[in-house]
C-alpha positions, 0 to 999 in steps of 0.5 A: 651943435648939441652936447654929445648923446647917445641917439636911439634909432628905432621905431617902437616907442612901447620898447622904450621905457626900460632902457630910457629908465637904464640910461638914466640911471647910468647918467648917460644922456639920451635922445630916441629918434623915431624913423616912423617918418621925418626928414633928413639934410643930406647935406648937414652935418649929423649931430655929435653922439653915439648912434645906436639902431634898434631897428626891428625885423617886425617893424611892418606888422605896426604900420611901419612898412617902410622904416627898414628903409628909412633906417637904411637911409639914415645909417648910411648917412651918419656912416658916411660922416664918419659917426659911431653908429652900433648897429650899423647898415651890416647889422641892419641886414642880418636883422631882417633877413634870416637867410642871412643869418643862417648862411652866416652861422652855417659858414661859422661852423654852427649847426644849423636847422636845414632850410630852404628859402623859396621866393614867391608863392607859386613854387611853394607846393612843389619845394616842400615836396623837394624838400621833404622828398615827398614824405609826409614828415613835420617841417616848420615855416617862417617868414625870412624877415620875421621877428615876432613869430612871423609865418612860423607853422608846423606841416604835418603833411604836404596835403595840409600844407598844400591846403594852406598855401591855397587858404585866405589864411596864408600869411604873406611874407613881407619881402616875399621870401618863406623858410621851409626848415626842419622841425626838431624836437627839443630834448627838454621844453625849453630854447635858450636865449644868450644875450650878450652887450658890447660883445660880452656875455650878459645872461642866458635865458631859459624860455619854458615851452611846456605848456604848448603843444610844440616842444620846439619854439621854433624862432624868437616868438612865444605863441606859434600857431599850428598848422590848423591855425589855433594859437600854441601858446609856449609858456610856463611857470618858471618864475613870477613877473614881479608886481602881477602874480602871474608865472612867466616863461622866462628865467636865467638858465645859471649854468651857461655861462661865459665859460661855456664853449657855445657862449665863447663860439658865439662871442667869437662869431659876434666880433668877427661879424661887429655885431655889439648888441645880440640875443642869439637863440640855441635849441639842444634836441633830443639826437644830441644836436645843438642847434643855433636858429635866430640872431636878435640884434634889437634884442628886448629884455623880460622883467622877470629875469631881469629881476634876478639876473647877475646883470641888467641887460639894458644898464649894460647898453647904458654904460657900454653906450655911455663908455662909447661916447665918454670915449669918442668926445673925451673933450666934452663935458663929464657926465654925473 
């Protein structure tokens, strides 16, 4: 068998390189192993390491439709033999399904948006009228395996959402499941993304939304199209991505801190669930609510904050990975 490293199970080879870079400088060794296709022994034995799946919700919009089951196969074996997998088949189904994390949060005490999931297209139509008792009030969709924004709209009616429904423009939801939730408005034009590793606290990250027509960045996307089908793009000049020039929509939000009791409610929840990698997305709105809308467990990291954040998120998996596997093969050899 091999020396023991760490193996990064994903299928996205662009979200690499930052964390490649990470492992290196934290002198963890490192293997990608990219479920886009392959082959397993089902009757060898899994190399010996720490494995750690990224597997992302989105996966099927980069022609990866079935890596989600790929993944599912895979974890499952490397379970079965008794290796360290962070990440693992339970965290895989909180990623690609939102109706799973929303009755997770909810069970939790979070405060959540209000949602109903409606299986198929058929019964669309006549659940927004449930849902909204007929009115013609703003509600959001989304997709309930999403990432990216997926099928995230906002309905002003149920005349154009009834047109939509109708329309060649209607995305079709991977699994077949749509969100109908409620739309809230943010009290300032910004959502909150908590990012924490190993269970703990990282950073928080402000994700500026005032130059899109939405005060609300609905899920984990930064460009959400309305229901006219125009892109909003959720943007604005927070802080410069370094070497380009150009403003980004992110910056460390410095007072959410560890101490914060929605940081410390939601390291409690990540614990009891064995979720050790997360960004977790919060929405403060204008009647006083905090609302808790998105769990990312193959969360990404912008370079903007990562330039003048107190700590890297990716040299933190780096060395509460390289700590996991220093810890599981204390026989093996040290590392530089």
């Amino acid at each position: 068998m091999s020396t023991p490293r760490v193996y990064v199970i994903h299928e996205n080879p662009e979200w690499f390189p930052p964390l490649a870079a990470a492992f290196e400088a934290e002198g963890v060794p490192v293997q990608e192993i990219l479920l886009t296709e392959g082959q397993v022994d089902l009757a060898s034995e899994p190399e010996p390491g720490v494995y750690w799946s990224r597997m992302s919700a989105s996966s099927h919009t980069r022609g990866h439709e079935h890596a989600k089951e790929y993944t599912r196969a895979l974890l499952g074996h490397l379970e079965r033999a008794g290796r360290q997998v962070v990440g693992g088949s339970h965290v895989l189904e909180l990623e690609v399904s939102k109706v799973a994390q929303h009755g997770l949060l909810q069970r939790a005490g979070f405060d959540v948006p209000r949602t109903t999931a409606v299986f198929g297209t058929a019964p669309l139509k006549d659940a927004a009228r449930t849902f909204t008792d007929g009115q013609d009030v703003p509600f959001i969709t989304k997709h309930n395996q999403g990432g990216k924004g997926l099928g995230v709209r906002r309905f002003d009616s149920l005349a154009e959402f009834d047109a939509y429904v109708d329309s060649p423009e209607f995305e079709e939801p991977v699994d077949g499941i749509t969100l109908l939730q409620e739309y809230l408005t943010a009290r300032e034009p910004f959502i909150t993304r908590v990012e924490f590793v190993g269970g703990e606290f990282v950073y928080a990250v402000r994700v500026d939304t005032s130059a899109g027509s939405f005060e609300l960045c609905p899920a984990d996307a930064c460009a959400v199209p309305s229901g006219e089908n125009s892109p909003q793009v959720i943007a604005g000049a927070v802080c410069e991505v370094p070497g380009t020039g150009q403003q980004s929509a992110f910056s460390v939000r410095t007072e959410v801190t560890a101490q914060h009791p929605l940081v410390q409610q939601l390291r409690t929840f990540l614990a009891d669930q064995r979720i050790q990698i997360a960004g977790v997305e919060f929405m403060e709105t204008t009647d006083g609510r905090t609302v808790v809308y998105d769990i990312n467990t193959n969360t990404n990291y912008n370079p903007a904050v990562e330039e003048t954040a107190p700590a890297s998120g990716p040299r933190s998996i780096a060395r509460y990975l390289g700590g996991l596997l220093d810890a599981e093969y204390a026989t093996a050899p040290a590392r530089a």
